[in-house]
N, C-alpha and C positions, 0 to 999 in steps of 0.2 A: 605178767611182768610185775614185781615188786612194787611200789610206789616209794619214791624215797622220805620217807615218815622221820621227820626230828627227831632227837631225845627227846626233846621237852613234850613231844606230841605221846612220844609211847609211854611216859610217864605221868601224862593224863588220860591215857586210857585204860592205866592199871591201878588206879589211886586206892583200889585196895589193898595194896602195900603187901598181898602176895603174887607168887609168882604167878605168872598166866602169860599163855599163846597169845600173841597179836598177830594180826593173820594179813601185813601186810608184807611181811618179811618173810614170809613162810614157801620161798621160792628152792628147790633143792639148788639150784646154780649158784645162792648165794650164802654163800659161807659164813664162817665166824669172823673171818677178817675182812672181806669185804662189806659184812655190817658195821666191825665194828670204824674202819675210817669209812664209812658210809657210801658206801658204792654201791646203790642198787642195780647198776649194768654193768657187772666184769666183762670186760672185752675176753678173755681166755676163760671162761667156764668159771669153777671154783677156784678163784688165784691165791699162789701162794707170797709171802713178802718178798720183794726182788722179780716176781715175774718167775720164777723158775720153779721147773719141779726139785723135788725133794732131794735137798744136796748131797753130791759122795760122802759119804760117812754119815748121814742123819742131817736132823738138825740138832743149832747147838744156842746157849743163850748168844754166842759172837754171831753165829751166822743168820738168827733170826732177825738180830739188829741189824745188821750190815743191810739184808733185803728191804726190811722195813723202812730204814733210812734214805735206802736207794728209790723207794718209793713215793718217799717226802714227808714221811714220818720223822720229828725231831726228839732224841732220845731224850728221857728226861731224867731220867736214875731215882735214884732213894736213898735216902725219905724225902726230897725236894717237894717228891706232889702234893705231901703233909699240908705245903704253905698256899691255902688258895692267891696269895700271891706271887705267887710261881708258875700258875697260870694263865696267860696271856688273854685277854680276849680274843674272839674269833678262835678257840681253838679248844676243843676238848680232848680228854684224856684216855689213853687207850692201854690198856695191861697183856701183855704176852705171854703166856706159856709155852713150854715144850715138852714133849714127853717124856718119859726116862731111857725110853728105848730109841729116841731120836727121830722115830718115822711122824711126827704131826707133830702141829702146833695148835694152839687155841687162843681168843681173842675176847676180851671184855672190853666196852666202854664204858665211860661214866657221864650221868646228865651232870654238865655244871652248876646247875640251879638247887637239885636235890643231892646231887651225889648217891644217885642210887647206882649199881651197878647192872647193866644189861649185856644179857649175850644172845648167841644164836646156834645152840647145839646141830650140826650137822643140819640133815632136811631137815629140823624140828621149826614150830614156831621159836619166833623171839620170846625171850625168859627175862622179866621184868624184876628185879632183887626189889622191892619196894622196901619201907621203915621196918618193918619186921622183918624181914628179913636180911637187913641190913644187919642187926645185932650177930648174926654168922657170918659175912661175908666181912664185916667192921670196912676200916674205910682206910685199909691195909693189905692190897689182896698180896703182897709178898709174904704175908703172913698165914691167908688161906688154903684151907686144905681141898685144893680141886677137888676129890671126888667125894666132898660133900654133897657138891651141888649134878655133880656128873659119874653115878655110880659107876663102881668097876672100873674107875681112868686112874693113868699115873702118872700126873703133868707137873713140873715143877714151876716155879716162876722163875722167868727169862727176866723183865723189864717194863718201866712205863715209858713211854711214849706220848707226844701232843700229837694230834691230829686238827689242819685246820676243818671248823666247822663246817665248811658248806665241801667237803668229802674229797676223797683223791680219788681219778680218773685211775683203776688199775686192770 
């Protein structure tokens, strides 16, 4: 079972600022969006935003919101997340993609403290974007070229989102 590990915890256990496995999160049940609003125990397997499988017609940037919101994700648009006071305490920030062919979504969070970006490719371990790696991921991922960091994918960006900190039950 997972252990549910902070941001702040996974980005002192990679303070080498490239990317690397942490192998607390390294569970196949738990996805890219249940890491990233921090739910180490999804009650339905791998969940998608909204609780539902994958919507008639794909997914889309409205319907990933819509689920995500329904989940108690607050959207947050752009460029607002530019202003770390747009930020609320008690809450960090979570980036969404969708594919081009609409079958999947993908999820980054960001630690508030460093603003590194962390995700969790499928079964893979969690992927720690440290300061060097930052200089590609910038601190824009509407700007980011997904299959930089995830070869062979074609995900575009959907949206940011706050998540509160201590994780949604999904």
């Amino acid at each position: 079972m997972p252990n549910p590990t902070t941001i702040a915890e996974l980005v002192k256990l990679s303070k080498s600022g490239k990317p690397g496995g942490i192998d607390n999160w390294g569970d196949d049940g738990v996805n890219c969006y249940a890491f990233a609003v921090n739910c180490p125990n999804p009650k339905n397997g791998k969940p998608n935003p909204g609780g539902a499988a994958r919507p008639a017609g794909g997914w889309t940037n409205l319907k990933l919101a819509q689920g995500a919101e329904a989940d108690g994700l607050k959207k947050l648009g752009w460029p607002e997340h530019l202003q770390k006071n747009k930020i609320p305490n008690g809450y960090h920030l979570v980036a969404g993609y969708v594919s081009e062919d609409g079958g999947d979504h993908h999820w980054y969070r960001q630690d508030p403290a460093t603003g590194y970006w962390v995700h969790k490719p499928g079964a893979n371990q969690v992927k720690n974007f440290g300061a060097k790696i930052g200089d590609l991921l910038g601190t824009d991922l509407s700007k980011f070229d997904h299959a930089a960091v995830m070869q062979g994918t074609k995900y575009v960006f959907a949206d940011y989102f706050l998540c509160p900190s201590g994780g949604l039950k999904i």
